[in-house]
Structures are given as C-alpha cells and as structure tokens.
Residue frames as qw, qx, qy, qz and C-alpha x, y, z in Angstrom:
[[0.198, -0.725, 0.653, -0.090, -41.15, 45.91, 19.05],
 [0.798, -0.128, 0.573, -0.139, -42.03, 42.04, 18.83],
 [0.791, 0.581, 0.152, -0.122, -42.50, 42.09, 15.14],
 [0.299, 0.786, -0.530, -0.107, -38.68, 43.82, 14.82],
 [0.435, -0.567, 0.694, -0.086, -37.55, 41.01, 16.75],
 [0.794, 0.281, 0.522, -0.131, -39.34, 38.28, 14.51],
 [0.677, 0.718, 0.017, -0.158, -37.41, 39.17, 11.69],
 [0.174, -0.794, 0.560, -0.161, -34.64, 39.12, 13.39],
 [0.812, -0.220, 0.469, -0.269, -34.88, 35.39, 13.93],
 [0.985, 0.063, 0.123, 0.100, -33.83, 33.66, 10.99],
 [0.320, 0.831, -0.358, 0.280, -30.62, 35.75, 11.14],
 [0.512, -0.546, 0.535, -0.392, -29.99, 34.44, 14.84],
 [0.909, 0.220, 0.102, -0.339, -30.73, 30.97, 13.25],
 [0.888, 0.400, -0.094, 0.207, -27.99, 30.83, 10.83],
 [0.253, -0.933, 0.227, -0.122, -25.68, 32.66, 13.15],
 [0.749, -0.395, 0.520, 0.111, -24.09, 29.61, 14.48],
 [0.865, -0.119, 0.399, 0.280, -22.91, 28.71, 11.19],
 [0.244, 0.924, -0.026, 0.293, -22.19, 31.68, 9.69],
 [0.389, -0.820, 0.417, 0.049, -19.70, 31.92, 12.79],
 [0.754, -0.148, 0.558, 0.313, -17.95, 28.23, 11.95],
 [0.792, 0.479, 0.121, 0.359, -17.83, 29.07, 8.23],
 [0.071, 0.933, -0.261, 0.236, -15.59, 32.32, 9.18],
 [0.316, -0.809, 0.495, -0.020, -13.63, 30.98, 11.90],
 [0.714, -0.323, 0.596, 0.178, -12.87, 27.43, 10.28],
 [0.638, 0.478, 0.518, 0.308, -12.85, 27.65, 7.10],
 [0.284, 0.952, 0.088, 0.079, -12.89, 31.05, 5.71],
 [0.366, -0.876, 0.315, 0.004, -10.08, 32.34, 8.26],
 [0.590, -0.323, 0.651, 0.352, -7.51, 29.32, 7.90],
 [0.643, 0.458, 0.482, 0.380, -8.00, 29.30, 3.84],
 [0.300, 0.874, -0.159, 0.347, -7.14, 33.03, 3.72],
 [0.672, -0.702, 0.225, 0.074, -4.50, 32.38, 6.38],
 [0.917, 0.015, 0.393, 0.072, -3.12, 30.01, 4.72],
 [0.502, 0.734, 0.171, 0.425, -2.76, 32.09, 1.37],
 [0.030, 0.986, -0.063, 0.152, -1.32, 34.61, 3.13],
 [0.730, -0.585, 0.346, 0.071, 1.52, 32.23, 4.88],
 [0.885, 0.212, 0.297, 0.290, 2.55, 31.03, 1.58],
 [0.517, 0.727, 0.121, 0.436, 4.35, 34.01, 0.92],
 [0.249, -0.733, 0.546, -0.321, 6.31, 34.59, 4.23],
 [0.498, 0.278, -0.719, 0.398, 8.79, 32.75, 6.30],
 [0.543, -0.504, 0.261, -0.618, 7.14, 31.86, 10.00],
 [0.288, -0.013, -0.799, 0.527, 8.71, 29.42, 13.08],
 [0.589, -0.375, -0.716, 0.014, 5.78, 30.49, 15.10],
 [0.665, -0.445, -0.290, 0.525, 7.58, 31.99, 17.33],
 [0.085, -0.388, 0.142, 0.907, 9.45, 35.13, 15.76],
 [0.284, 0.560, 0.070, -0.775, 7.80, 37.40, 13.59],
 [0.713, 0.604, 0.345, 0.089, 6.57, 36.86, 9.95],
 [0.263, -0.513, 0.463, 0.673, 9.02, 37.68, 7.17],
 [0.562, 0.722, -0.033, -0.403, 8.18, 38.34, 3.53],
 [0.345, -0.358, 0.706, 0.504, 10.03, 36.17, 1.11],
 [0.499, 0.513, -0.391, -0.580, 7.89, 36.02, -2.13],
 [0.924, 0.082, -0.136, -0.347, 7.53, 33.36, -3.95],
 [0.154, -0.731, 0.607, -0.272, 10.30, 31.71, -2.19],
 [0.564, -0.134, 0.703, -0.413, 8.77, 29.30, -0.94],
 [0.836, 0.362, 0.330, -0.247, 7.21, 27.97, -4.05],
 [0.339, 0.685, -0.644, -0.016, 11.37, 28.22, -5.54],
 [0.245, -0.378, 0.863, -0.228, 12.07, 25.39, -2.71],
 [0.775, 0.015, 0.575, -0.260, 9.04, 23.09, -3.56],
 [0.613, 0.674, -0.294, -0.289, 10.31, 22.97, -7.23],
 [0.275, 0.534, -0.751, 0.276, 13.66, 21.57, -5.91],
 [0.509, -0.326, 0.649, -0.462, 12.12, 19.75, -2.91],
 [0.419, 0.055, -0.891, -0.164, 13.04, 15.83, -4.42],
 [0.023, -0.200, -0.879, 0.432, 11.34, 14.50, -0.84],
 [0.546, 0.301, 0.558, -0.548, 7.73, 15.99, -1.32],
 [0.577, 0.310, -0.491, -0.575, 7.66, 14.88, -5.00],
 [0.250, 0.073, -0.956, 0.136, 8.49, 11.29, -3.23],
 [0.318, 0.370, 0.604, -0.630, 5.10, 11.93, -1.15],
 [0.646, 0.357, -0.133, -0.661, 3.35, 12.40, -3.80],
 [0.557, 0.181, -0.737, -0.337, 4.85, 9.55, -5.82],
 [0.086, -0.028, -0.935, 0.344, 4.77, 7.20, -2.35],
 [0.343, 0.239, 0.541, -0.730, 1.01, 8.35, -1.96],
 [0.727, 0.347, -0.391, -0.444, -0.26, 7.98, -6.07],
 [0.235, 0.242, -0.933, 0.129, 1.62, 4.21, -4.94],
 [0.244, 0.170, 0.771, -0.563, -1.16, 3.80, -2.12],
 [0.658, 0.308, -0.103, -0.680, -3.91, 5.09, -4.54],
 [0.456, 0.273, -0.608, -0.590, -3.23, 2.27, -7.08],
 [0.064, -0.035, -0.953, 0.294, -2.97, -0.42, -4.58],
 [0.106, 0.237, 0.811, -0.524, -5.98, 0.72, -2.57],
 [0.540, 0.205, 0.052, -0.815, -8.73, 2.48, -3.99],
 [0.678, 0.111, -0.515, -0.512, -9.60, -0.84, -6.76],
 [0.293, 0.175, -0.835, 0.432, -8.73, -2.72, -3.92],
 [0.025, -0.270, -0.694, 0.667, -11.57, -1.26, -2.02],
 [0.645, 0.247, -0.080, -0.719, -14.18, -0.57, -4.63],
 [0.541, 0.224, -0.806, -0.090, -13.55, -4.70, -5.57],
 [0.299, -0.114, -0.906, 0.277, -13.90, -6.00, -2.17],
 [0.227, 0.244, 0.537, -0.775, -16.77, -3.60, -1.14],
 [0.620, 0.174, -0.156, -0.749, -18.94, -4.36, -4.07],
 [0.390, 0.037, -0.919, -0.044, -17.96, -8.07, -3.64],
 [0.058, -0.117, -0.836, 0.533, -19.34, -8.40, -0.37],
 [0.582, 0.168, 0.032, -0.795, -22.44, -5.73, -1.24],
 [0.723, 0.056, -0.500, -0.474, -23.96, -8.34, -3.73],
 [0.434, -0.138, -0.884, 0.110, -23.57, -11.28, -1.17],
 [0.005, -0.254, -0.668, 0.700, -24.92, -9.20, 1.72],
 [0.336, 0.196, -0.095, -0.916, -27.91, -8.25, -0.72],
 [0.593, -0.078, -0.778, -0.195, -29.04, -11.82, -1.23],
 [0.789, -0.453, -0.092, -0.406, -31.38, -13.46, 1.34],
 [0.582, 0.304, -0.668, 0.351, -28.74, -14.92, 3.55],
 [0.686, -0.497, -0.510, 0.151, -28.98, -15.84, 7.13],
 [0.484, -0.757, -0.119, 0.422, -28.07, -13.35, 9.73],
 [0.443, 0.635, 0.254, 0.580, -27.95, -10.80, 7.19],
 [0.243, -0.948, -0.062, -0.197, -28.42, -7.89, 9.61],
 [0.656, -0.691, 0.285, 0.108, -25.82, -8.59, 11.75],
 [0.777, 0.132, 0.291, 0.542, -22.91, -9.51, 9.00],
 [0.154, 0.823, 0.356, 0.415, -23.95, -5.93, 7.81],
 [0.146, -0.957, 0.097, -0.232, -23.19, -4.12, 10.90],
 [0.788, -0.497, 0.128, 0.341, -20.12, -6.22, 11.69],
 [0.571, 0.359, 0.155, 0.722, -18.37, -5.38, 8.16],
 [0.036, 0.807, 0.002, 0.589, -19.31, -1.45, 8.90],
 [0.563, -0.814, -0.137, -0.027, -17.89, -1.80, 12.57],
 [0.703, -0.234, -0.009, 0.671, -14.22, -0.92, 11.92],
 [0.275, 0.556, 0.296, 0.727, -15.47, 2.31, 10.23],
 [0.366, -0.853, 0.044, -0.369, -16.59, 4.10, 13.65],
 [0.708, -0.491, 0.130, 0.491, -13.21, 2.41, 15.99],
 [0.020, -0.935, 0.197, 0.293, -11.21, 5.51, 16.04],
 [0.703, 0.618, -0.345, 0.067, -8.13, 4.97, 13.19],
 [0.088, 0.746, -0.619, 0.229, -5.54, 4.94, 15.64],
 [0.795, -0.111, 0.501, -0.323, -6.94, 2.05, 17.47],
 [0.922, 0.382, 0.065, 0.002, -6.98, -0.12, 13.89],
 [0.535, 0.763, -0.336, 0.139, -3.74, 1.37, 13.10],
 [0.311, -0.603, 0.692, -0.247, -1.86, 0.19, 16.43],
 [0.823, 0.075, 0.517, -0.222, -3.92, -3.13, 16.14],
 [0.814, 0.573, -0.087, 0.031, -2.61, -3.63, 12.56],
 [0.045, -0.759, 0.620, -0.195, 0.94, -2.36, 13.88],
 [0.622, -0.313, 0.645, -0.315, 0.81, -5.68, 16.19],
 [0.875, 0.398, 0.196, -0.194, -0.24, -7.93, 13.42],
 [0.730, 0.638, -0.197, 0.146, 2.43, -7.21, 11.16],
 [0.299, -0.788, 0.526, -0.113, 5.24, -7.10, 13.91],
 [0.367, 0.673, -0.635, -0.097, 8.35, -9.07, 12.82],
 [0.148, 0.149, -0.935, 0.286, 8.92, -11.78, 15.90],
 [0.269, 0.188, 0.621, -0.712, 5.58, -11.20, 17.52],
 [0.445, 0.201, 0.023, -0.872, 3.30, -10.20, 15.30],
 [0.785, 0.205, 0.529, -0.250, 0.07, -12.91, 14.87],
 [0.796, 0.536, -0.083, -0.270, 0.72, -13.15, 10.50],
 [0.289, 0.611, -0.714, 0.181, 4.43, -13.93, 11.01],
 [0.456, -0.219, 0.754, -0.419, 3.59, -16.46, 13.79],
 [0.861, 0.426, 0.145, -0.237, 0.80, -18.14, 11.08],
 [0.478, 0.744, -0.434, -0.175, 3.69, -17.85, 8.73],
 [0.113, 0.566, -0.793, 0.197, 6.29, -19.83, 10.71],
 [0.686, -0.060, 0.582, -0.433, 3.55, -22.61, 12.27],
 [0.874, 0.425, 0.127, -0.196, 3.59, -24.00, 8.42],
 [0.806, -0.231, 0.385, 0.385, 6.67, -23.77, 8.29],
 [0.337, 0.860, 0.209, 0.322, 7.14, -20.18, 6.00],
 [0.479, 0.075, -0.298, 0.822, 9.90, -17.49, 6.56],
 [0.268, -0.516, -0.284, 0.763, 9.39, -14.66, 8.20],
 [0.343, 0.743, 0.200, 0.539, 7.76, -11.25, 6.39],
 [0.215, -0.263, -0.241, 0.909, 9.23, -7.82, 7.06],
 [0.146, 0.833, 0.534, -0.032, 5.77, -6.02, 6.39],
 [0.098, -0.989, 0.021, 0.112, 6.71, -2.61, 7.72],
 [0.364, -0.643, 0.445, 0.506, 10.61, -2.91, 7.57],
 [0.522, 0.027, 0.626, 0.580, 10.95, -4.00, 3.80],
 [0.018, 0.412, 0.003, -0.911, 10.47, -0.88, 1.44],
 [0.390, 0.003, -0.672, -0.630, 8.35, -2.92, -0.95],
 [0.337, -0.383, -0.857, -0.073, 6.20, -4.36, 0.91],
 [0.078, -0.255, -0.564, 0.782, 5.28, -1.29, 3.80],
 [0.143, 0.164, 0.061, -0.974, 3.06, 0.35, 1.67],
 [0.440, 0.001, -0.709, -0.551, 1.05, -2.21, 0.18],
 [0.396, -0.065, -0.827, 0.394, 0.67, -3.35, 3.32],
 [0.065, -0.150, -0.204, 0.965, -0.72, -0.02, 4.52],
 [0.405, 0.010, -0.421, -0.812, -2.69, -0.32, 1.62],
 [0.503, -0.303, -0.796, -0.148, -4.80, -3.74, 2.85],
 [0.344, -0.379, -0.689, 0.512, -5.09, -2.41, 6.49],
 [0.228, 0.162, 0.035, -0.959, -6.68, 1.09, 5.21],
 [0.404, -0.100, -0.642, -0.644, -8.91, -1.11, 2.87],
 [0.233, -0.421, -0.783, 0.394, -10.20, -3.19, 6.41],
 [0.049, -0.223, -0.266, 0.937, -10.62, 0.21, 8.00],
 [0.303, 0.273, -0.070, -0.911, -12.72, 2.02, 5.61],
 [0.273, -0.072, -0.745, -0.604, -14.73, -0.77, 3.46],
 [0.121, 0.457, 0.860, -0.193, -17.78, -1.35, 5.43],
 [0.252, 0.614, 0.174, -0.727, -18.83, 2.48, 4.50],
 [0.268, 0.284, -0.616, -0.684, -18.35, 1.48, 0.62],
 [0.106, -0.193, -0.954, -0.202, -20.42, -1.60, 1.32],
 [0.290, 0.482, 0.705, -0.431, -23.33, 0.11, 2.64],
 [0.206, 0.473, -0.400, -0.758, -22.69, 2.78, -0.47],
 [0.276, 0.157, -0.721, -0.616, -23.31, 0.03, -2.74],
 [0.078, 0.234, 0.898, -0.364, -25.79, -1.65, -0.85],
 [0.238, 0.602, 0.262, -0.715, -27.87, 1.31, -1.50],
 [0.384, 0.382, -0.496, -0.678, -26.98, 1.47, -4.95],
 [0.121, -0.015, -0.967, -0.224, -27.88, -2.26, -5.59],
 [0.170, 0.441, 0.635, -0.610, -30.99, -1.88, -3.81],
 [0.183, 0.639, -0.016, -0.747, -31.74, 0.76, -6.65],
 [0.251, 0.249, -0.620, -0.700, -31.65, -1.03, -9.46],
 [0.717, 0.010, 0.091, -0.691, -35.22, -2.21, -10.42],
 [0.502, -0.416, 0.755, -0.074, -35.78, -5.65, -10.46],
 [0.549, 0.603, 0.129, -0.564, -37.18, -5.90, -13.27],
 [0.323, 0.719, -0.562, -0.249, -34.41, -6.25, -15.16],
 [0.108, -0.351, 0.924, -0.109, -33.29, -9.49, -13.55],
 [0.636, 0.102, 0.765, 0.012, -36.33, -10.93, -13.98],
 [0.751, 0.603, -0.154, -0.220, -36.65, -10.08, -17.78],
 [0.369, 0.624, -0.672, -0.152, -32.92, -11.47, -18.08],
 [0.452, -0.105, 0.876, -0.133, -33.92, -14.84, -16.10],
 [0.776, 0.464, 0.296, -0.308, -36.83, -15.05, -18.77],
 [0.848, 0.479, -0.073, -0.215, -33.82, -15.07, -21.43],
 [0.911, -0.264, -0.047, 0.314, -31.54, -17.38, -19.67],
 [0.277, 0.752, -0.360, 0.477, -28.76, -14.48, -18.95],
 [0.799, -0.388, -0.440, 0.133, -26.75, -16.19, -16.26],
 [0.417, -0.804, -0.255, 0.338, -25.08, -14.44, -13.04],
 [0.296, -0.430, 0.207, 0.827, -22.12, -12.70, -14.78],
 [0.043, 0.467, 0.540, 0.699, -24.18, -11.04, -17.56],
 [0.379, -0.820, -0.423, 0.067, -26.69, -9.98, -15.00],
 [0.325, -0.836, -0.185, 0.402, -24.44, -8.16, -13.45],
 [0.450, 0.043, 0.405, 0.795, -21.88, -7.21, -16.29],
 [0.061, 0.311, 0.631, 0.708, -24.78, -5.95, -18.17],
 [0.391, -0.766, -0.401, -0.315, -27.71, -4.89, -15.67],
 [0.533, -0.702, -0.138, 0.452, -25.96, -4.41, -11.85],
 [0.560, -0.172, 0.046, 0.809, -22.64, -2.52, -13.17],
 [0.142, 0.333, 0.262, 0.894, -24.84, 0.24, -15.24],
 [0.318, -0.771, -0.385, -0.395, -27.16, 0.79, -12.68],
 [0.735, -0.537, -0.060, 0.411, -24.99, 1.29, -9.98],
 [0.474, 0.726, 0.118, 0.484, -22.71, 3.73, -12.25],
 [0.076, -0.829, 0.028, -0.553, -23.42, 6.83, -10.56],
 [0.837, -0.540, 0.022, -0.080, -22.37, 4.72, -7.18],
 [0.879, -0.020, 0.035, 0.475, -19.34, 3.36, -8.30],
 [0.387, 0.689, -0.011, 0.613, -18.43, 7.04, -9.37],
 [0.417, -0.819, 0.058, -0.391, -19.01, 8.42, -5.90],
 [0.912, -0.135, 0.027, 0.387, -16.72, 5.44, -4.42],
 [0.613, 0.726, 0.037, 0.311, -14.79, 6.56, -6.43],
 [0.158, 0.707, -0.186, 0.664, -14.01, 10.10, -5.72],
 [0.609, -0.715, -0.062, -0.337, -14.65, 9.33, -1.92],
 [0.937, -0.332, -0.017, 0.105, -12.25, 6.87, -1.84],
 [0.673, 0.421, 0.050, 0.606, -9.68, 8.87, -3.63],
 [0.114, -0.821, 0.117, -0.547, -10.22, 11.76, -1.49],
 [0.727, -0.582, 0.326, -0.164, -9.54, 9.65, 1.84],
 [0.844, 0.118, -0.022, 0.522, -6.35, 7.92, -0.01],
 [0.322, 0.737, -0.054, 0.591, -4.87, 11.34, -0.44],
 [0.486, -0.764, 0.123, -0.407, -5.88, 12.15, 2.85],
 [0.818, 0.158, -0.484, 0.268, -2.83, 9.15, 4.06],
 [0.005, 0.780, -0.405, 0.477, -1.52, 10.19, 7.36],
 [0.574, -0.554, 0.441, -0.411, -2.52, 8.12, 10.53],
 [0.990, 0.129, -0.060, 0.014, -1.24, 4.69, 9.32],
 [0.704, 0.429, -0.394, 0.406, 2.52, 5.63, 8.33],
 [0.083, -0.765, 0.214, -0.602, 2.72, 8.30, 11.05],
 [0.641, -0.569, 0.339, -0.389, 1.89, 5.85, 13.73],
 [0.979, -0.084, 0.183, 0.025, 2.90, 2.18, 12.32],
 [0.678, 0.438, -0.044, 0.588, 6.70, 3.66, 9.70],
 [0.467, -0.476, 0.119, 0.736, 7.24, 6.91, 10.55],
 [0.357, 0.825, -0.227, -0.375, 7.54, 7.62, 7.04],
 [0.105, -0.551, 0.800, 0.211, 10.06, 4.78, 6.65],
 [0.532, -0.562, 0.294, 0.560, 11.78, 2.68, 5.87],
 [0.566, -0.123, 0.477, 0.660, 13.27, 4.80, 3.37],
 [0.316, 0.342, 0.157, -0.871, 10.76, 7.13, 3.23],
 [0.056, 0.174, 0.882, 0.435, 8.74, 4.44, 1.35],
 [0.133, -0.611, -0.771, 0.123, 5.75, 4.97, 3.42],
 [0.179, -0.545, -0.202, 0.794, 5.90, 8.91, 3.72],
 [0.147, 0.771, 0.594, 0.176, 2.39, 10.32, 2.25],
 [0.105, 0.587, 0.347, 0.724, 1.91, 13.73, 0.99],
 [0.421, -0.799, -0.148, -0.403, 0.00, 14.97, 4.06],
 [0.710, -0.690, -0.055, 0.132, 2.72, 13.59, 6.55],
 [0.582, -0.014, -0.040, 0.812, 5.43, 15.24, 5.05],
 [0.266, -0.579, 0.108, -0.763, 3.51, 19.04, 5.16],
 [0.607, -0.768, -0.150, -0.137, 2.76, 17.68, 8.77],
 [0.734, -0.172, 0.051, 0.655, 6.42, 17.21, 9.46],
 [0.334, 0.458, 0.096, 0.818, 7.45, 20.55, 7.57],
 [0.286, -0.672, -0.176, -0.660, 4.72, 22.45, 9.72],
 [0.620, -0.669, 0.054, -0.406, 5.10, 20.90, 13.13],
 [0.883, -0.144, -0.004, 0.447, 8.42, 18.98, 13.33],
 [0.579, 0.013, 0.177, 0.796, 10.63, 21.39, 12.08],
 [0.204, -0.635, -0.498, 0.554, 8.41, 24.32, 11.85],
 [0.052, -0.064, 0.474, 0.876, 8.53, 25.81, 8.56],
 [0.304, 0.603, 0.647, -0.353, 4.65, 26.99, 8.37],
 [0.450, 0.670, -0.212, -0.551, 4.88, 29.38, 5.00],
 [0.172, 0.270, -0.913, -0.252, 6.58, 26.09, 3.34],
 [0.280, 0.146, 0.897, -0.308, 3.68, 24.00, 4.62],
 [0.372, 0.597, 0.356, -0.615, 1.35, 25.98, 3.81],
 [0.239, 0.537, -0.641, -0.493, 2.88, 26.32, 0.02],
 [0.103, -0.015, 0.992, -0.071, 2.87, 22.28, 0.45],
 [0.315, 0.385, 0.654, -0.570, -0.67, 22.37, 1.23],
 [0.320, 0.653, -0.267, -0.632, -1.65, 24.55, -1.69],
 [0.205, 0.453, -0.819, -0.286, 0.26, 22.87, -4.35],
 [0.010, 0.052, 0.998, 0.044, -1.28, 19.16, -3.14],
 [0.410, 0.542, 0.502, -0.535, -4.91, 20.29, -2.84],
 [0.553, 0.538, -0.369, -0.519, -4.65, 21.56, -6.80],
 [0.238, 0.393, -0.855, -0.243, -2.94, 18.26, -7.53],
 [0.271, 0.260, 0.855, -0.357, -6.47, 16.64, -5.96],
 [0.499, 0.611, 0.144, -0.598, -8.75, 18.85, -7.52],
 [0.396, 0.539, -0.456, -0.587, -7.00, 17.82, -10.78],
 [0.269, 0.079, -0.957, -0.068, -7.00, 13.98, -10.69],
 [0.216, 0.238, 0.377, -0.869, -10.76, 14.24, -9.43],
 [0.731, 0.382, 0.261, -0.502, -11.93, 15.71, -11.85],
 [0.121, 0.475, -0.822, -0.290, -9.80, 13.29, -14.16],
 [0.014, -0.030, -0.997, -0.076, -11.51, 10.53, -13.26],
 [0.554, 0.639, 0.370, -0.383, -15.71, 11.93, -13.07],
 [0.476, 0.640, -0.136, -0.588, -14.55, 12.78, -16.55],
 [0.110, 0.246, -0.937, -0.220, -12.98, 9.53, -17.68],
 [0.285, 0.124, 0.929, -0.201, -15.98, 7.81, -15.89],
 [0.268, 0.578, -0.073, -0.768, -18.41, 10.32, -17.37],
 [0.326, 0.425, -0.700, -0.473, -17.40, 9.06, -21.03],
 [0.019, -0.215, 0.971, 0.098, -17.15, 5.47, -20.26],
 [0.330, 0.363, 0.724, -0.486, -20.83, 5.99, -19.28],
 [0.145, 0.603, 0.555, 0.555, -22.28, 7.81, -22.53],
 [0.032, -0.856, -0.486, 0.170, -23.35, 10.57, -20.12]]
C-alpha cells in the first residue's frame, strides 16, 4: 500500500503547477479564442457574430493609432535604454569607489511598484508646480508642457520608463561584461588598442548574445505600455499617449466590449511575435551566427 503511494508522489509534486498552467494560462488563452468570435457586455448573454469583430478592427483608425503611438515609444525608448544601461554597466565594472552601493541604487527603481514612479514622475513634469518647470523658470527658461503638448508626452513617457526599468539592463550587462575573458584586453593593451577599439572590437562582440536579450526584453516591456499613460495622460492629449494595451484595456473594461478586446488582444500579440522575431533575426546576421 506504501509503495502505491510512492509513486504517486511525483504526480502530487507537479500538481500545483499543473493546476496554475490550466487555470491561468491554458483557460484564459482558450477563453479568449473563443470570445473573439462573439459579442459579450458581461452582463447579458454571449452572442455569435463571426468574424465581426475582426471586420471592426480593420476599420478601427484609433487602435492602428495605438499601435503607431506605441512603435513611437519603442523608437524613443528601447536604444534609449540599451545606451544608457550599457553606459553605466562599463563604469560600474571598473574599480570605482563605493561600487556596491551605486549598483544597488541604479537597480532600486526597478522593485518601487510602477505606479509609485509613475505618480512621482507625474509631479515632476507638472506645468506650474512641477520641480523641471520650476528649474526651468529659476534660469530664466519658459515653461514646458511635458504631458499637455502632443509632441512632447510621449517622449517624455519614454525617459521616465527608461529611469524605471534600467537598473535591471545594467545588471544584464554587468553580467555580460563580466563574461568576456580578459584576455583579450590585455592582448589589445600589448598592441596599443585604445578604449574605443577595446570595446568596439572586443566588449560589443562578446556581450552580443546580451545585447540581444536586452533587446527582446526590452521590446517586450515597451509593448507592454500601460501604467504610465493610464495614470500620468489618460491616453491624451490627443490620444498621443494612448498605447496598444490601454486602448484593449479601455475597449474591455471602460466600455465593455470583451469579444472586441479580446480580437484586440489577438491581433497585437501576433504583431509582437512578428517584430521579435524581426529583430533576433536581423541581430542574428549582423553577428555571422
């Protein structure tokens, strides 16, 4: 009777996540599929409409503008934030006083919950109040409208995500710099190669496979755009700021169209997968691999 039970065990084991892949993951991805092809408020019953739903996102000018307002945030931020996290890596990889502790200060806006940064950035950029507009006017500078001018909200957006999230890219590359052997540097001190060759030529190809991961990491958490506009625009002004994910949140929980969301959903998840793997395969190449 003991022995049945001992086999039993590593079934009991993986139980627990055997449950989570069904109920989160399985369950809402076939859900999901199955919404896109009805009409559903929530409230009243499901209705069948066919591909309906995927007639309206053809025509739907406002989530192509998410998309375009969110590919806007990409360009800004992502080189933005593979630039200023591999800057800092290479200084925080050098023998530098109170090295430890620069380390865990850059990586301490990456565990303060988003909304926090995002309210705190709100405050910054605020028109009469806010501290950069106060700097601005002490020198004798006009006023910016950060958030209220339709060129400038999203770029904006774009520097206060790049705070937010770069201490995790600097430890990323930390690691990767770490990795390359040192070897190299000192064969290229033996034939006077001087700091931007070094790294042109030794840091940037060993580090490759690093920068690629960035990469896609950061491109997956641009896409992912929500708690910045939502809390500091709206979406505004002029739906400059209004990202891809907070217009399906709006469609699905403002206004309650959940088979349209869902569609939404769909539709932007391919349009990840496909600019992805666009870029492993551009980088891919550029590498020889």
């Amino acid at each position: 009777m003991a022995r049945k039970y001992v086999h039993l065990t590593p079934y009991f084991l993986v139980m627990p996540y055997i449950v989570h892949f069904f109920v989160f993951i399985a369950f809402p991805v076939l859900f999901s599929f199955f919404l896109m092809f009805h009409k559903w408020n929530i409230i009243s019953p499901m209705e069948f409409i066919g591909l309906h739903n995927f007639y309206r996102l053809i025509n739907d000018r406002l989530f192509f503008r998410s998309i375009f307002n969110t590919l806007i945030f990409l360009v800004i931020h992502v080189p933005l934030q593979i630039v200023v996290a591999l800057f800092f890596a290479e200084i925080l990889n050098q023998k530098i006083r109170l090295r430890g502790f620069f380390r865990a200060a850059f990586f301490l806006p990456v565990i303060v919950s988003g909304v926090v940064v995002t309210m705190l950035w709100e405050q910054l950029y605020g028109f009469d109040t806010g501290l950069l507009n106060r700097m601005l006017v002490s020198v004798g500078l006009p006023k910016v409208g950060w958030l209220i001018r339709p060129e400038l909200a999203m770029p904006s957006i774009a520097i206060m995500a790049t705070w937010k999230n770069v201490g995790l890219y600097i430890v990323l590359f930390l690691v990767g710099l770490q990795s390359v052997p040192p070897q190299y540097y000192e064969a290229a001190d033996l034939e006077g190669a001087n700091r931007w060759q070094k790294f042109f030529y030794i840091t940037l190809p060993g580090i490759n496979p690093t920068v690629l991961m960035v990469l896609i990491l950061s491109t997956i958490g641009g896409f992912s755009l929500f708690i910045e506009p939502y809390i500091m625009t709206g979406g505004g002004p002029l739906n400059s700021t209004l990202s891809a994910v907070l217009y399906i949140y709006k469609q699905g929980f403002f206004y309650y169209h959940m088979g349209y969301a869902a569609t939404l959903g769909f539709c932007f998840a391919i349009i990840i997968l496909l600019v992805i793997a666009l870029q492993k395969r551009f980088i891919e190449r550029e590498s020889g691999n």
